[in-house]
C-alpha beads as a LAMMPS data file, in Angstrom:
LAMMPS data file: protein, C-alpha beads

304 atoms
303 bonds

1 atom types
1 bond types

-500.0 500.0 xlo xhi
-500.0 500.0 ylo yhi
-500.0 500.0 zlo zhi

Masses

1 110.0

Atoms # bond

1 1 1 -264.991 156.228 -9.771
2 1 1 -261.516 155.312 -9.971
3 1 1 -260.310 158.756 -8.500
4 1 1 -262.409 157.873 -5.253
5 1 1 -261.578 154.405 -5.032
6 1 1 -257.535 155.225 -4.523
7 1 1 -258.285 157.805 -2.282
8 1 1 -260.169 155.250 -0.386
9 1 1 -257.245 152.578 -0.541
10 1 1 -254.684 155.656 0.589
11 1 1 -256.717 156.473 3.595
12 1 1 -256.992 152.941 5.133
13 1 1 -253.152 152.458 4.253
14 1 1 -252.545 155.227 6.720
15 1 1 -254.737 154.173 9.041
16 1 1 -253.427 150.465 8.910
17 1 1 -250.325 152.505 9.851
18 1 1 -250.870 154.255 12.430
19 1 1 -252.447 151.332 14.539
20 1 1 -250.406 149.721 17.103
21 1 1 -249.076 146.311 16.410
22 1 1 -250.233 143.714 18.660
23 1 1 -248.260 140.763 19.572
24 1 1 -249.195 137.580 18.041
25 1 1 -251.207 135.187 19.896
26 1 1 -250.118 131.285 19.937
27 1 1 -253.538 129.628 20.259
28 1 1 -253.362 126.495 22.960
29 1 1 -253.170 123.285 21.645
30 1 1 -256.222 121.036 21.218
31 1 1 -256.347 117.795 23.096
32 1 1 -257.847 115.612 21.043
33 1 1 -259.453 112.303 22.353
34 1 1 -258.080 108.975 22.983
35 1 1 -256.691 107.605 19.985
36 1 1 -256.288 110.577 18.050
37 1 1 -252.741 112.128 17.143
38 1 1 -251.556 115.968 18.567
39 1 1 -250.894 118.503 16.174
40 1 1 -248.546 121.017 16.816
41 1 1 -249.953 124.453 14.755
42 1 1 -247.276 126.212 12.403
43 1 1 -245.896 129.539 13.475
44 1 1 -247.097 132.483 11.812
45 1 1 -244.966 133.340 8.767
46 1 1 -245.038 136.955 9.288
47 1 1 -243.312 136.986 12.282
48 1 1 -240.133 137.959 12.727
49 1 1 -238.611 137.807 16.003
50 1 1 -236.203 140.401 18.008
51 1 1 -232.248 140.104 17.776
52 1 1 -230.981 139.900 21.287
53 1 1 -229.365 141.890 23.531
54 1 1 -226.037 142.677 22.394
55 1 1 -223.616 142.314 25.640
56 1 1 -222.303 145.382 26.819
57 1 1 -218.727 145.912 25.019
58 1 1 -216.928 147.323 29.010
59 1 1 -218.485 143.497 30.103
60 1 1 -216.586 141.731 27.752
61 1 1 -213.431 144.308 28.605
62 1 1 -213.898 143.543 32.318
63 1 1 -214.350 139.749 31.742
64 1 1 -211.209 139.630 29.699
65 1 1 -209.037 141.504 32.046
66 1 1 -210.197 139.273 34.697
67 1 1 -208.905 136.277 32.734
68 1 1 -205.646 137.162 32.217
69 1 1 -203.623 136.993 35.573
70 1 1 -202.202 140.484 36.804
71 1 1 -198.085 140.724 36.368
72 1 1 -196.790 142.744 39.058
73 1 1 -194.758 145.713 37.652
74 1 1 -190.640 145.145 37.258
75 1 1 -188.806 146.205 40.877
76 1 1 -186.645 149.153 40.320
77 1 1 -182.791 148.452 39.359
78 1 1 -180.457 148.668 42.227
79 1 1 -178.408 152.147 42.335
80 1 1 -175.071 151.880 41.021
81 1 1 -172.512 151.167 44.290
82 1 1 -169.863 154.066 44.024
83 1 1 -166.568 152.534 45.691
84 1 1 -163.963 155.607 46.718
85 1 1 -160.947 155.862 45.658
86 1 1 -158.027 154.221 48.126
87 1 1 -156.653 156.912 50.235
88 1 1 -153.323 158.329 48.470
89 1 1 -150.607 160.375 51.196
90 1 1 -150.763 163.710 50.000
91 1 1 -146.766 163.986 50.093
92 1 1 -146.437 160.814 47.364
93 1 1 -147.284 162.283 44.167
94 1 1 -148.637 159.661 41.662
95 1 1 -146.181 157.914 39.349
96 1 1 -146.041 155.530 36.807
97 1 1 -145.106 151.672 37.757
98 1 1 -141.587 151.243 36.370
99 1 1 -140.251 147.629 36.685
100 1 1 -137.122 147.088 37.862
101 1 1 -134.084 146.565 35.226
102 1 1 -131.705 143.836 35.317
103 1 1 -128.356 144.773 36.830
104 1 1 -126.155 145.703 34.050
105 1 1 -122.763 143.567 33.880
106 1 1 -120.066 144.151 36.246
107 1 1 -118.671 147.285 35.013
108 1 1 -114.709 145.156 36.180
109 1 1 -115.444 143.073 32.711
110 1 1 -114.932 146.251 30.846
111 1 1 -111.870 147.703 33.336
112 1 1 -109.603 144.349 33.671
113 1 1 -106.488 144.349 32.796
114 1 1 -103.386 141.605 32.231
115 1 1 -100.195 142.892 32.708
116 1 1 -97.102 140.841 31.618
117 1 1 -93.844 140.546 30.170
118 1 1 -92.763 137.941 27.921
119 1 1 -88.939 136.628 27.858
120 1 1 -87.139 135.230 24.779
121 1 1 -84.389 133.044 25.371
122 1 1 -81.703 131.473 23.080
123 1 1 -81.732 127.798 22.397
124 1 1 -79.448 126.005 20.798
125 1 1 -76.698 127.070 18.405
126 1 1 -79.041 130.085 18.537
127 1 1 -77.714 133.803 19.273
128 1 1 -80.380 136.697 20.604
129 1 1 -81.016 140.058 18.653
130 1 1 -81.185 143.093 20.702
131 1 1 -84.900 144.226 19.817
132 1 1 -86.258 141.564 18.248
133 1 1 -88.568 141.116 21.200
134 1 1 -91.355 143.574 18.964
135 1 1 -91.855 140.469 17.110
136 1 1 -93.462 138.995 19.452
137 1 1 -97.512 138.738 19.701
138 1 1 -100.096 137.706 22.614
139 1 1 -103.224 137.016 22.716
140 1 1 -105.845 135.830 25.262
141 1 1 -108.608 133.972 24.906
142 1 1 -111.475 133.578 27.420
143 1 1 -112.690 130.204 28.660
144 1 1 -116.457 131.266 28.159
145 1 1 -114.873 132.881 23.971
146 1 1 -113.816 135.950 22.866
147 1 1 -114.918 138.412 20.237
148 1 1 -113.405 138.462 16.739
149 1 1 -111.444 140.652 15.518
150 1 1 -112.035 142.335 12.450
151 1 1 -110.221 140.561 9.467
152 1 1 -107.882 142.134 6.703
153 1 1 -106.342 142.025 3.602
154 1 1 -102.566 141.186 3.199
155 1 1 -99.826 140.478 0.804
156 1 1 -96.784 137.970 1.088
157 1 1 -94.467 137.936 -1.427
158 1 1 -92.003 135.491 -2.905
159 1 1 -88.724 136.933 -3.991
160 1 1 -85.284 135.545 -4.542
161 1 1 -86.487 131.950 -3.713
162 1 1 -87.617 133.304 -0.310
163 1 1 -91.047 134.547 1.363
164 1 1 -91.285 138.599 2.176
165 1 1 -92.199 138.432 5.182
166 1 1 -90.952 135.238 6.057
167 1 1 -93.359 135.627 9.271
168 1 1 -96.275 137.245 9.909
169 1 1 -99.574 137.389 12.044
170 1 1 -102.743 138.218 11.066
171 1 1 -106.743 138.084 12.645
172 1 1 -108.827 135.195 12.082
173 1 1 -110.716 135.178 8.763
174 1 1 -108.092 137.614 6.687
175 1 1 -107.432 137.521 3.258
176 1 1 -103.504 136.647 2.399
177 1 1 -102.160 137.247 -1.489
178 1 1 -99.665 135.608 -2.578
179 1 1 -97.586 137.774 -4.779
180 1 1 -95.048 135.896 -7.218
181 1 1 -92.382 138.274 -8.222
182 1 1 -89.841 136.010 -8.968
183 1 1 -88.251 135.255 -12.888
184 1 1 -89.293 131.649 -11.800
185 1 1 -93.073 129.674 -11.226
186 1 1 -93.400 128.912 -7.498
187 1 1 -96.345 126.399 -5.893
188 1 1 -97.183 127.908 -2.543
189 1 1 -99.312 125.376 -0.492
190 1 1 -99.678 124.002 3.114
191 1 1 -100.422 121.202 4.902
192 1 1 -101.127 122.840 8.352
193 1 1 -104.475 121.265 9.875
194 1 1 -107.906 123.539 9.364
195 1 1 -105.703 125.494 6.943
196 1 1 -104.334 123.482 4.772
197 1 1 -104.517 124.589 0.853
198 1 1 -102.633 124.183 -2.507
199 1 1 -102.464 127.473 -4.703
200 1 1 -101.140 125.729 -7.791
201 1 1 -98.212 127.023 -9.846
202 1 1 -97.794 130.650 -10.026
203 1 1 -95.817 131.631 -13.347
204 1 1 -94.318 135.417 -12.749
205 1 1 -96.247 138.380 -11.980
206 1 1 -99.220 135.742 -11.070
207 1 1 -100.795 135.635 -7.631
208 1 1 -103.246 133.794 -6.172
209 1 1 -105.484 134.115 -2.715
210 1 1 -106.195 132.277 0.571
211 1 1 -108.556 132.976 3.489
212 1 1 -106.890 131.339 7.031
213 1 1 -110.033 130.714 9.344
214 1 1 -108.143 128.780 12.212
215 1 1 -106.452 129.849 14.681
216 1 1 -102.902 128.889 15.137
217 1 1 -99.707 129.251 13.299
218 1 1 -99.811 128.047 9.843
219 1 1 -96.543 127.076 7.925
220 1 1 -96.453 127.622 4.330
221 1 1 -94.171 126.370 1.868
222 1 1 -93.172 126.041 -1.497
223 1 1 -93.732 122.666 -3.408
224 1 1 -90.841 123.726 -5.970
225 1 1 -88.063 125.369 -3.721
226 1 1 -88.016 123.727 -0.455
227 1 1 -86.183 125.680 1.591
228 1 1 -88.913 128.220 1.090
229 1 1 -91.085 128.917 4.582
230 1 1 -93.082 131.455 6.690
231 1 1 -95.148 131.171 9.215
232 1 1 -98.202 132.637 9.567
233 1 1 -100.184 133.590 13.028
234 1 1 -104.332 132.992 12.864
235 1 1 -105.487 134.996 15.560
236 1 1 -108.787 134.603 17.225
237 1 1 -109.342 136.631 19.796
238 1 1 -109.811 140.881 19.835
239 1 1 -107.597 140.642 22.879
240 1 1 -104.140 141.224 21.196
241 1 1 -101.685 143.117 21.476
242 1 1 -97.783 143.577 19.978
243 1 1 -95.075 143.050 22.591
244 1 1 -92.422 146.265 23.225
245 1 1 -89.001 146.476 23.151
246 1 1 -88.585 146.054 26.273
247 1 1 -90.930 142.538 26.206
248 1 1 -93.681 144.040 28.172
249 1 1 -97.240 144.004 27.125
250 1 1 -100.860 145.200 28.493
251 1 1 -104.087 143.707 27.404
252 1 1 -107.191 145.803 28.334
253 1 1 -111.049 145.274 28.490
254 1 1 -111.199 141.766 29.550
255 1 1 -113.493 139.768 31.353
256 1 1 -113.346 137.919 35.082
257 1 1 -113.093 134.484 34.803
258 1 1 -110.649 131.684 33.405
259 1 1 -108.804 131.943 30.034
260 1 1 -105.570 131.225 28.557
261 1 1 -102.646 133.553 27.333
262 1 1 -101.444 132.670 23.986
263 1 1 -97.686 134.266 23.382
264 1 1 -95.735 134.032 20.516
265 1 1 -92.772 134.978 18.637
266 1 1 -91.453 133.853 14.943
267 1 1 -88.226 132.518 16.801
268 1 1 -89.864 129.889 18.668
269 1 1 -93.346 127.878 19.326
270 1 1 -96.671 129.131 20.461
271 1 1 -97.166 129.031 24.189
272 1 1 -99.890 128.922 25.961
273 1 1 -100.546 129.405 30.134
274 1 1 -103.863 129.186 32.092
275 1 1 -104.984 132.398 33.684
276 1 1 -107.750 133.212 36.043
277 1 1 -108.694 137.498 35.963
278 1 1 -108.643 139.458 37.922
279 1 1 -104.597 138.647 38.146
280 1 1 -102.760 140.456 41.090
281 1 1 -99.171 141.640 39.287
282 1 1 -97.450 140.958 35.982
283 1 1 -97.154 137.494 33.937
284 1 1 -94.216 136.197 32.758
285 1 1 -93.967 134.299 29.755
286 1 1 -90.725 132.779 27.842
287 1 1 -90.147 131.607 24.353
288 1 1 -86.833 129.959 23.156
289 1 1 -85.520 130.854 20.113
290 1 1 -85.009 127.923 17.984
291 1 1 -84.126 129.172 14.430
292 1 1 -82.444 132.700 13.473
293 1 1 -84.528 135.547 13.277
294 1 1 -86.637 136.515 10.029
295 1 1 -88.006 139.770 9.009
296 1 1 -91.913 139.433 10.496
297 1 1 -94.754 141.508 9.313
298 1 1 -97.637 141.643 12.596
299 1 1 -100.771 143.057 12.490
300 1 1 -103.012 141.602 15.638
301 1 1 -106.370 143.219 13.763
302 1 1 -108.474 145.690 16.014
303 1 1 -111.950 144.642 17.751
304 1 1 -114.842 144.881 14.936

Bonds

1 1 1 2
2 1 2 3
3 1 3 4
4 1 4 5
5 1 5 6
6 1 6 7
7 1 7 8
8 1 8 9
9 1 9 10
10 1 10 11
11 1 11 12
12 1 12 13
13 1 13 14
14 1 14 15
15 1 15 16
16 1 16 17
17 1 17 18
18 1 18 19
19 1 19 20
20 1 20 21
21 1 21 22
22 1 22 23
23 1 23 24
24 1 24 25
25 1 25 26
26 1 26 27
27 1 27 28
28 1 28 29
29 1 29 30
30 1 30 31
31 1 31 32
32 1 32 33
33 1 33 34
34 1 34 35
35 1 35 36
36 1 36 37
37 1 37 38
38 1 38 39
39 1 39 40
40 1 40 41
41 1 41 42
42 1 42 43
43 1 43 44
44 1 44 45
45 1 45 46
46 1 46 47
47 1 47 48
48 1 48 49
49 1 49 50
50 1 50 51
51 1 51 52
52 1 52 53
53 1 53 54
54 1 54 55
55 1 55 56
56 1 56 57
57 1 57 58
58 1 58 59
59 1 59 60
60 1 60 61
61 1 61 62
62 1 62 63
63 1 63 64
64 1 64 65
65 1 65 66
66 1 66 67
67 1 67 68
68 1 68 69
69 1 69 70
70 1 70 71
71 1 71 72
72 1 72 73
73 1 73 74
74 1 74 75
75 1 75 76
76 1 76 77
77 1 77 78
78 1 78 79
79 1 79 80
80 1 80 81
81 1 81 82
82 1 82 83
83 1 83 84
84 1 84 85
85 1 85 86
86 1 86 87
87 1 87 88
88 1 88 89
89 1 89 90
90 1 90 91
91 1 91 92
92 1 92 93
93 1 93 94
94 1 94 95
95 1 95 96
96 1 96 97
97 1 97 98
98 1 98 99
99 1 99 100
100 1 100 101
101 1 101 102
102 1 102 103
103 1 103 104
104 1 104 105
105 1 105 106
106 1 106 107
107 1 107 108
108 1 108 109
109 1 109 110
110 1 110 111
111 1 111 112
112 1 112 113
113 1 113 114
114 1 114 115
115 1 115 116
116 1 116 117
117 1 117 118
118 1 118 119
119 1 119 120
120 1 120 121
121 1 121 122
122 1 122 123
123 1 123 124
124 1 124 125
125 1 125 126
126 1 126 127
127 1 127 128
128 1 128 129
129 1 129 130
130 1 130 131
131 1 131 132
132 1 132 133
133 1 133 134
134 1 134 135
135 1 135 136
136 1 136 137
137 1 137 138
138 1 138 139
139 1 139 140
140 1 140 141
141 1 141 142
142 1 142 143
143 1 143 144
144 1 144 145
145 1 145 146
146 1 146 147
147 1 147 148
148 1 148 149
149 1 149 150
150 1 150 151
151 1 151 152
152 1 152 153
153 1 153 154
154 1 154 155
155 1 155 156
156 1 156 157
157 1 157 158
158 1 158 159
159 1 159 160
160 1 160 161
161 1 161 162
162 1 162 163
163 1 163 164
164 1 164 165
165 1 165 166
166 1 166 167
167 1 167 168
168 1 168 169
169 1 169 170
170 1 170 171
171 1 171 172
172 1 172 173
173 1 173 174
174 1 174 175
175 1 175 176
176 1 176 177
177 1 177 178
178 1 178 179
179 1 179 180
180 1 180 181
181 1 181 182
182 1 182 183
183 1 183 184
184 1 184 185
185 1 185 186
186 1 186 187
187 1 187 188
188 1 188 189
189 1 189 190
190 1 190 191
191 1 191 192
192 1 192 193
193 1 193 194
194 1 194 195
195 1 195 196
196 1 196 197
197 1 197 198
198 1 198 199
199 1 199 200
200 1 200 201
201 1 201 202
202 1 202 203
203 1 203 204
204 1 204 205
205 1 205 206
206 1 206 207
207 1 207 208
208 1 208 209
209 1 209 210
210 1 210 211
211 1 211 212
212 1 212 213
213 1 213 214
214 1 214 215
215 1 215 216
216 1 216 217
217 1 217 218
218 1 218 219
219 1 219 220
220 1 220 221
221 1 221 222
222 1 222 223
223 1 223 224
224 1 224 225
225 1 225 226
226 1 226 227
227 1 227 228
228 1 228 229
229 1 229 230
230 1 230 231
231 1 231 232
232 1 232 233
233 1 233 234
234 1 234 235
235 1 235 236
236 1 236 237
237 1 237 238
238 1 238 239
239 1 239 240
240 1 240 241
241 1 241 242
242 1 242 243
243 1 243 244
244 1 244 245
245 1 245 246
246 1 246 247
247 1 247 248
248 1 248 249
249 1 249 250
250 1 250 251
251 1 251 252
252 1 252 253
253 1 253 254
254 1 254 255
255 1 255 256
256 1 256 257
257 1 257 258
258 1 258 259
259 1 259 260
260 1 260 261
261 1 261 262
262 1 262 263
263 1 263 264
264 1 264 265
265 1 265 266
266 1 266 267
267 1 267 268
268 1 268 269
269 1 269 270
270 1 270 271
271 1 271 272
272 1 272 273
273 1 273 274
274 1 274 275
275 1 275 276
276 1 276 277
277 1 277 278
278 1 278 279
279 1 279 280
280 1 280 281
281 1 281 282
282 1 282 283
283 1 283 284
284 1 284 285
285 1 285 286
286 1 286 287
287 1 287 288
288 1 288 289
289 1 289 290
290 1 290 291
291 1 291 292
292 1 292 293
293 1 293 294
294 1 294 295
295 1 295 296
296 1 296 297
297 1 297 298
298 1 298 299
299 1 299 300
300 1 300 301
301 1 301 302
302 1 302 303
303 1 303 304
């Protein structure tokens, strides 16, 4: 009984399938008389109703593109502009610019020369020596300076109460040594503006140094034997030379312009004269002797 009963349930299952579904039907709504309230009937629980229509996805593509505003694609970039070369005359050949130097100095301030001779004269009471003209040193100085010459070291000596040399000239900036080789002390010192100096007392076989660094003659003495002296030429200027025998004397390498022409010899003062180079023919310079001659050591230095 129970066999034939689920067979019976299985077959109207299938059936129940296999019928087409109908649509539901909404029934109309009842009007009701005057008075009476409308009722609005429940919708079937069963039913379930259909998702819509998905929009077509190239819609939605074609809507969007359509919103956003079309950007026209970037121009092209301009071609490069090639300029040519200026034109260059085949007979030049390139070079590099080279600026122009300065003119070099006037190749005269290396080639001038002073020519002179210098005179020495007796003064009073005083007798002349035949060559003691070599003792005699000039110098010129330049207006606009002159280079220095290159210093030294030398030695003066007191002997027998006297100086040895008792003259002597030297280039600015040397070294002198007093040398005492005397049985007595001596003080040498000197009072001689820009070089004046006081070496003390010198017991024998002492000696003592002094730099000269002005130009000029500088006397020096002895503060214990007065009689003692010797002079002393500073000299300042590269342009030097010793005069000859014969009192003539050539200075070489100077420059154009103004300048004065120191001259001097242990027998007299320093002179000085005003000279303007180039100089057409010789200058003559005189010294009077004023005191006897002396035995003069000269060294005028050479150009550093």
């Amino acid at each position: 009984m129970n066999f034939h009963r689920s067979c019976l349930l299985g077959t109207l299952a299938a059936l129940a399938a296999c019928a087409p579904v109908r649509a539901p039907v909404t029934p109309a709504p009842t009007v009701q008389a005057s008075g009476s309230r409308m009722t609005t009937p429940s919708p079937a629980s069963s039913a379930t109703p259909a998702p819509p229509p998905a929009a077509p996805t190239i819609a939605i593509a074609a809507a969007a593109a359509a919103a956003v505003p079309a950007t026209a694609p970037p121009a092209p970039a301009a071609p490069p502009v090639t300029r040519k070369p200026a034109a260059v005359a085949a007979s030049a050949p390139s070079k590099a610019v080279v600026p122009t130097p300065k003119p070099a100095a006037a190749e005269s301030d290396a080639t001038l020369e002073l020519r002179g001779r210098l005179t020495l004269t007796a003064g009073r009471g005083q007798a002349l020596v035949p060559g003691e003209l070599v003792d005699s040193v000039v110098y010129y100085v330049p207006d606009a300076g002159a280079p220095r010459p290159r210093a030294g070291r030398f030695n003066i000596y007191t002997l027998n109460r006297d100086f040895k040399p008792a003259a002597m000239a030297v280039p600015i900036g040397s070294t002198v040594r007093f040398v005492n080789q005397d049985e007595v002390r001596h003080n040498v010192f000197s009072v001689t503006p820009g070089n004046a100096f006081d070496l003390g007392y010198q017991a024998p076989g002492q000696s003592a140094d002094q730099v000269l660094n002005r130009a000029g003659v500088v006397l020096v003495s002895c503060n214990v034997h007065r009689s003692m002296e010797t002079d002393v030429l500073v000299v300042p200027s590269a342009y030097a030379a010793k005069v000859g025998a014969d009192g003539r004397f050539v200075l070489r390498g100077l420059p154009a312009g103004a300048g004065k022409l120191y001259y001097w010899n242990p027998r007299g003062a320093l002179g000085a004269k005003a000279i303007t180079l180039p100089a057409s023919g010789e200058v003559s310079v005189t010294v009077q002797a004023v005191r006897p001659r002396v035995l003069t050591e000269i060294d005028v230095g050479s150009a550093p």
